[in-house]
Backbone as a printed PyTorch tensor [residue, N CA C, xyz], in Angstrom:
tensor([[[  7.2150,  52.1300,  15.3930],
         [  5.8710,  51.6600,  15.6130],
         [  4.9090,  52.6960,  15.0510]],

        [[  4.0340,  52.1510,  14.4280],
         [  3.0410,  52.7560,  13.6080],
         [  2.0630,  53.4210,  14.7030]],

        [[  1.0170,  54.0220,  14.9550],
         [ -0.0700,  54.1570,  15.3730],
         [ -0.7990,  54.6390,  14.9840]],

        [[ -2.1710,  54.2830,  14.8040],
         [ -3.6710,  54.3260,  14.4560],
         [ -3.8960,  55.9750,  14.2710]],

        [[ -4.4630,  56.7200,  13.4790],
         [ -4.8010,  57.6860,  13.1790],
         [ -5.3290,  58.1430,  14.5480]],

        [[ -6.5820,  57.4140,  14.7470],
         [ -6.9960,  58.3290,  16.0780],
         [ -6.4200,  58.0000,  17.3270]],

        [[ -4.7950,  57.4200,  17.7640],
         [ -4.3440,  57.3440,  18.7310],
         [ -3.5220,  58.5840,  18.4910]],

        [[ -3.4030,  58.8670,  17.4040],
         [ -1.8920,  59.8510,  17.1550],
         [ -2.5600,  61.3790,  17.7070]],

        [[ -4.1890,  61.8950,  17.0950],
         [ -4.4510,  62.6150,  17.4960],
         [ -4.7520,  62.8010,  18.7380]],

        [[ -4.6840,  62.5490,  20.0030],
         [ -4.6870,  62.3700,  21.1690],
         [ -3.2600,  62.6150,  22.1980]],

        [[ -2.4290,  62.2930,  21.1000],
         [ -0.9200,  62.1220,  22.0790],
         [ -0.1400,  63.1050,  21.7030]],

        [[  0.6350,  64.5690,  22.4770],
         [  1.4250,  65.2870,  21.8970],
         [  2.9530,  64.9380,  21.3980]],

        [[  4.1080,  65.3200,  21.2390],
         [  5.1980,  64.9250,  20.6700],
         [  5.6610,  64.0210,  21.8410]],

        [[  5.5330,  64.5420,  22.9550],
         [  6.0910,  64.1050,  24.8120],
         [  5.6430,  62.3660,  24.8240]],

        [[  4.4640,  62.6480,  24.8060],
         [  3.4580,  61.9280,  24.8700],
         [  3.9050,  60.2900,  24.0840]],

        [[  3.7390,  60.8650,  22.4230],
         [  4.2760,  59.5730,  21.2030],
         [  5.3780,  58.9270,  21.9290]],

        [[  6.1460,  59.7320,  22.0370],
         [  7.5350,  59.5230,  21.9500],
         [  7.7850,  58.4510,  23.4400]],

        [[  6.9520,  58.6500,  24.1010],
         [  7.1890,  57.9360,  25.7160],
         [  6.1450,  56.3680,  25.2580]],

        [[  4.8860,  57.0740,  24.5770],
         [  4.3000,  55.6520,  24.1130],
         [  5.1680,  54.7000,  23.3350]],

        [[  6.1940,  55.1720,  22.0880],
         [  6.6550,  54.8650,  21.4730],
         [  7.6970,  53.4070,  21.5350]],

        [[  8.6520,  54.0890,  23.0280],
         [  9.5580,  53.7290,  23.7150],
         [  9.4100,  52.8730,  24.9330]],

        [[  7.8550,  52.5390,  25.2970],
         [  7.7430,  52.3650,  26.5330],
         [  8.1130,  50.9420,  26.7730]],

        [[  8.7270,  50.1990,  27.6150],
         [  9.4570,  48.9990,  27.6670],
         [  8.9170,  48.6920,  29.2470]],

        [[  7.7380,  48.9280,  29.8560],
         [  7.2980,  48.2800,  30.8760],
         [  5.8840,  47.8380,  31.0660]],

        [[  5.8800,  47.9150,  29.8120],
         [  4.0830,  46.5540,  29.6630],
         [  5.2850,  45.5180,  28.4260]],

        [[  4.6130,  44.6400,  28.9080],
         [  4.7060,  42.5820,  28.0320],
         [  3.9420,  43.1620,  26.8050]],

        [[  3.1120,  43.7700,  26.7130],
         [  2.1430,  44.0380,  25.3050],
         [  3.1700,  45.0330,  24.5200]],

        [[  3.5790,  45.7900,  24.7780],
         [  4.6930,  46.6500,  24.0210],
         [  4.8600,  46.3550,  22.6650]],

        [[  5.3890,  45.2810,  22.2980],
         [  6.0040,  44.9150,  20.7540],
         [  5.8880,  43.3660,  21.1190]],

        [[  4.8470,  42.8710,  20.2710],
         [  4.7820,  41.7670,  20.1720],
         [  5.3400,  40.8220,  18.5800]],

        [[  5.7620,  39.8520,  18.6970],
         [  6.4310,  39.5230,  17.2310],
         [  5.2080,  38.5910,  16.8780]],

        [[  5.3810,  39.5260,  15.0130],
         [  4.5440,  38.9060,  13.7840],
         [  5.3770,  39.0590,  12.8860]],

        [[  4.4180,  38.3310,  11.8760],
         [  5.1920,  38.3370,  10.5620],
         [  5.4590,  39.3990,   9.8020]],

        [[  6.2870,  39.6920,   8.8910],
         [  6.0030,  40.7860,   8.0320],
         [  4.8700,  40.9030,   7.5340]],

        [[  4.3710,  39.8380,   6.9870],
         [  3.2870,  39.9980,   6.2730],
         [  2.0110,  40.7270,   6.9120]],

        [[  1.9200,  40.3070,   8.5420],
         [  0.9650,  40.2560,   9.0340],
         [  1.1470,  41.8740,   9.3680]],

        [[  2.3220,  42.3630,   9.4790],
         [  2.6140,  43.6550,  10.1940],
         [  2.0880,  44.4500,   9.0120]],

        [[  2.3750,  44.1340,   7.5640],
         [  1.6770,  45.0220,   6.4280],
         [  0.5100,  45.1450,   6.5490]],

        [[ -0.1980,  43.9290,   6.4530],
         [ -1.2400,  44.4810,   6.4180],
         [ -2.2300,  44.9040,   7.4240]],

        [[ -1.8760,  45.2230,   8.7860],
         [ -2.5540,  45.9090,   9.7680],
         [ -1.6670,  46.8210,   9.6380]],

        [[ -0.9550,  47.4580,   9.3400],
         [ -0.6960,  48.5730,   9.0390],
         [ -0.9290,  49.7720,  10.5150]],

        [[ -1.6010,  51.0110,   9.9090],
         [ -2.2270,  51.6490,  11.6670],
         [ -3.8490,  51.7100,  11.1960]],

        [[ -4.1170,  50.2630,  11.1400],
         [ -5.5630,  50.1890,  10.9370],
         [ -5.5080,  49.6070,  12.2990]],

        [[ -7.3270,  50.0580,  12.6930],
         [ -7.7320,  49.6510,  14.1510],
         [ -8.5470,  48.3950,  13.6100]],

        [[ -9.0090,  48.2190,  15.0810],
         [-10.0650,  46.2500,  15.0500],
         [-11.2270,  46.3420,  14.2140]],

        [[-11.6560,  47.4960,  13.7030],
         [-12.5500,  47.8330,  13.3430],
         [-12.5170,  47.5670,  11.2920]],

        [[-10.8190,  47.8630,  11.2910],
         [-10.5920,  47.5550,  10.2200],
         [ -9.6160,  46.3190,   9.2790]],

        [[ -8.9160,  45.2560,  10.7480],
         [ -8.3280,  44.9590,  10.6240],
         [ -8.4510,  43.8890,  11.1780]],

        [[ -8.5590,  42.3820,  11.6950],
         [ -8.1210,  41.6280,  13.1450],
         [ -7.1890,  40.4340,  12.6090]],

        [[ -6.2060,  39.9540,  13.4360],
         [ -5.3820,  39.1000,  13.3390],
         [ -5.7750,  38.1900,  12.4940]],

        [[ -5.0530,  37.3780,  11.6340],
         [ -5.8050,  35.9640,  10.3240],
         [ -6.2390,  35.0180,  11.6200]],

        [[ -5.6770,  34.8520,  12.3400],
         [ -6.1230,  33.3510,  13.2860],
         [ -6.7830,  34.1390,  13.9340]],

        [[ -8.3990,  33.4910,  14.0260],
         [-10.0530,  33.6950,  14.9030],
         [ -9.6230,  33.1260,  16.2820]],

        [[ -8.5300,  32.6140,  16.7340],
         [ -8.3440,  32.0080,  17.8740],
         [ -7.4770,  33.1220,  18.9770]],

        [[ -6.7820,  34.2170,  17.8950],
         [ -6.4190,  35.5960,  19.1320],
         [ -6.6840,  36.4660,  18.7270]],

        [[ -7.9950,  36.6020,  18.3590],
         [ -8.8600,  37.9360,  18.2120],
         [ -9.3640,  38.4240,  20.0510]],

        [[ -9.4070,  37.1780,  21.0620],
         [ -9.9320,  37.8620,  22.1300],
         [ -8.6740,  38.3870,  22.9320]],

        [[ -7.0930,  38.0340,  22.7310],
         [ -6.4960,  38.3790,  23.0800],
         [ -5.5560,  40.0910,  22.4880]],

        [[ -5.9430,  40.1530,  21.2500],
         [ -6.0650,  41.1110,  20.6510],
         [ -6.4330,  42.0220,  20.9290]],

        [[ -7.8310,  42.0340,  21.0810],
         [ -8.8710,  42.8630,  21.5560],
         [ -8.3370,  43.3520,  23.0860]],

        [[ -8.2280,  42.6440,  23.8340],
         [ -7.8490,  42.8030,  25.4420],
         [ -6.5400,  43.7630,  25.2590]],

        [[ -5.6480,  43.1770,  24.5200],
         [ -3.9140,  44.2520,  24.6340],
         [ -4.4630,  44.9390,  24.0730]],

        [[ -5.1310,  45.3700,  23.0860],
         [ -5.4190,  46.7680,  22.5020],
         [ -6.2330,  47.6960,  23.3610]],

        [[ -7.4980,  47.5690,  24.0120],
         [ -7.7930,  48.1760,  24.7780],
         [ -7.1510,  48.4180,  26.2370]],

        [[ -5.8110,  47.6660,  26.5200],
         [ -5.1900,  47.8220,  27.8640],
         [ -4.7200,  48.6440,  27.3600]],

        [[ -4.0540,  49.2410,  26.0030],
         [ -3.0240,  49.9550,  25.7290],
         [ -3.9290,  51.2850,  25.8100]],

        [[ -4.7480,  51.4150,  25.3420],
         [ -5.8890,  52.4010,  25.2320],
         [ -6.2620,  53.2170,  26.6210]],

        [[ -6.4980,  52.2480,  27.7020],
         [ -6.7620,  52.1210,  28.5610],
         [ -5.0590,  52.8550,  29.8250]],

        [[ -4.1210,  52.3160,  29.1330],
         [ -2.9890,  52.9530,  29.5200],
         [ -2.2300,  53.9390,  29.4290]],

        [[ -2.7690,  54.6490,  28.2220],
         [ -2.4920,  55.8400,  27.9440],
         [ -2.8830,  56.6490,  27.3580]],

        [[ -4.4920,  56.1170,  28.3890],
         [ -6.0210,  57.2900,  27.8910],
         [ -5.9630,  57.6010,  26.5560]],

        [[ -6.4620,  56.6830,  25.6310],
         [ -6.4220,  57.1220,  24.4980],
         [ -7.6970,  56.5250,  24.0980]],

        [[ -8.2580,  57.3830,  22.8000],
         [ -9.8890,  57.4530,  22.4770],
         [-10.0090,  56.5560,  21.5020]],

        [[-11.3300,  55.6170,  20.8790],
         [-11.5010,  55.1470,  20.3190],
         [-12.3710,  55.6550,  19.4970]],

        [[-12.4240,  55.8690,  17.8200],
         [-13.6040,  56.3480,  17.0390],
         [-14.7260,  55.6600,  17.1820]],

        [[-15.8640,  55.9260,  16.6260],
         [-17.5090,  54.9360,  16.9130],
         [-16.9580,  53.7980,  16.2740]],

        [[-16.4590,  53.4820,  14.8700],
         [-16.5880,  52.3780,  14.7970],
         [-15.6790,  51.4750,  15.2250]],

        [[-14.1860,  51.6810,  16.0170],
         [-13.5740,  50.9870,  16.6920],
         [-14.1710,  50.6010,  18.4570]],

        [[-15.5220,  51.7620,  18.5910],
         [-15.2160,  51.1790,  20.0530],
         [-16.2040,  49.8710,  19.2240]],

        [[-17.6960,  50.3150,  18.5250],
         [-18.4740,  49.2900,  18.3670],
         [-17.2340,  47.6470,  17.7040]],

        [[-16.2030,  47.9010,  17.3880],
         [-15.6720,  46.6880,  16.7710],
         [-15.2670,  46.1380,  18.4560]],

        [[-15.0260,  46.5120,  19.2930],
         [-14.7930,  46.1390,  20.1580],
         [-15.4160,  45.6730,  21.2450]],

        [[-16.4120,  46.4120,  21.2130],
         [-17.7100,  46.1120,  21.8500],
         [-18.3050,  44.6080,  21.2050]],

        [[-18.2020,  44.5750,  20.2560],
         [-18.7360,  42.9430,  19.3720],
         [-17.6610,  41.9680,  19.8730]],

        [[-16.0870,  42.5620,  19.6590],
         [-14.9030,  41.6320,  20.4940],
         [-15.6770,  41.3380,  21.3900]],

        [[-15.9260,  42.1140,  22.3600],
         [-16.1250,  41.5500,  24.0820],
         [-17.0670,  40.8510,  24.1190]],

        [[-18.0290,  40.5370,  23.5610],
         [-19.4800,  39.7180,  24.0140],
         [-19.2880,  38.5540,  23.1920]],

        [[-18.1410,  38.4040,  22.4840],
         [-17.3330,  37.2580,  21.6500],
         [-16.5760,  36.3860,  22.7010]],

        [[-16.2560,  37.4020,  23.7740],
         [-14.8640,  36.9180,  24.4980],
         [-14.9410,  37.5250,  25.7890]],

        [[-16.0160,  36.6920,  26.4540],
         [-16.8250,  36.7570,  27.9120],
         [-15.8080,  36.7360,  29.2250]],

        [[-14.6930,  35.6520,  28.8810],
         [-13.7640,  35.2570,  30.0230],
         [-12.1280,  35.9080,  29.4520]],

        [[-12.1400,  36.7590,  28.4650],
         [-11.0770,  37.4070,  28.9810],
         [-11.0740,  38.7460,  29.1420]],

        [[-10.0260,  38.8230,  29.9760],
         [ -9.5310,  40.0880,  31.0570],
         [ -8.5490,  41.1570,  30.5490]],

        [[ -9.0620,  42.4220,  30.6850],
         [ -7.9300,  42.8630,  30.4790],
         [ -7.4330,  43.3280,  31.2200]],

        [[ -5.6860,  44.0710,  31.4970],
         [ -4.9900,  43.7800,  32.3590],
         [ -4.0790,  45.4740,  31.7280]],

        [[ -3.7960,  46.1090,  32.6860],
         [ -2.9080,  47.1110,  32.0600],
         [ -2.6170,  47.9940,  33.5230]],

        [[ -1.1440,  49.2160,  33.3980],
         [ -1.0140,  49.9210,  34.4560],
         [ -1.1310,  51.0530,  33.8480]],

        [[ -1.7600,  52.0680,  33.9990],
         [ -1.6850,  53.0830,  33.6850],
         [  0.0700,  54.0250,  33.1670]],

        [[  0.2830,  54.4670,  32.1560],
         [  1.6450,  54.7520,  31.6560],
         [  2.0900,  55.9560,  32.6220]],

        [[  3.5140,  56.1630,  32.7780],
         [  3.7230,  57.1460,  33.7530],
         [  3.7430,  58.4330,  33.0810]]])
C-alpha cells in the first residue's frame, strides 16, 4: 500500500508498518481496478477523486476516518479539498476507531 507523501511524513517505521498491516477497520483495502489504483497513485483528494461523482462522499469520509485513526495531518490543499467534500456531502458520517 502506497501512502500519500504527507501521511508518510508523520508515521515512523513502527508506526507505517502497523498502518500498513492493519486488518481491523472494513476501510483497510478496498478493491479497484488497476486502472483506477494507477492513477491515484499516493495522490490525496486534493489531487485525485474516484471517476464515479456518486462515491466521492464516501471517499472523502474513509479517508478522513483513516486520518482521523491514526492522527495523521492533512496539507492546506487537501484539508481545503475536503472541506469542499463535506459541504458536498451534508448526510454522511464518518466513522473510525482510533488505531492501537
Amino acid at each position: 500500500m502506497t501512502l500519500p507523501a504527507s501521511w508518510r511524513l508523520c508515521l515512523d517505521a513502527v508506526r507505517r508498518e502497523a498502518y500498513a498491516n492493519d486488518q481491523n477497520s472494513p476501510d483497510t483495502l478496498i478493491a479497484v481496478s488497476a486502472a483506477s489504483n494507477r492513477s491515484k497513485a499516493d495522490k490525496n483528494p486534493a489531487e485525485w477523486l474516484p471517476p464515479y461523482g456518486s462515491y466521492h462522499c464516501t471517499y472523502a469520509a474513509t479517508g478522513v476516518g483513516a486520518k482521523l485513526r491514526w492522527s495523521l495531518v492533512a496539507d492546506d490543499a487537501e484539508r481545503q479539498a475536503l472541506l469542499g467534500l463535506a459541504e458536498d456531502c451534508p448526510t454522511t458520517t464518518v466513522v473510525y476507531e482510533i488505531a492501537p
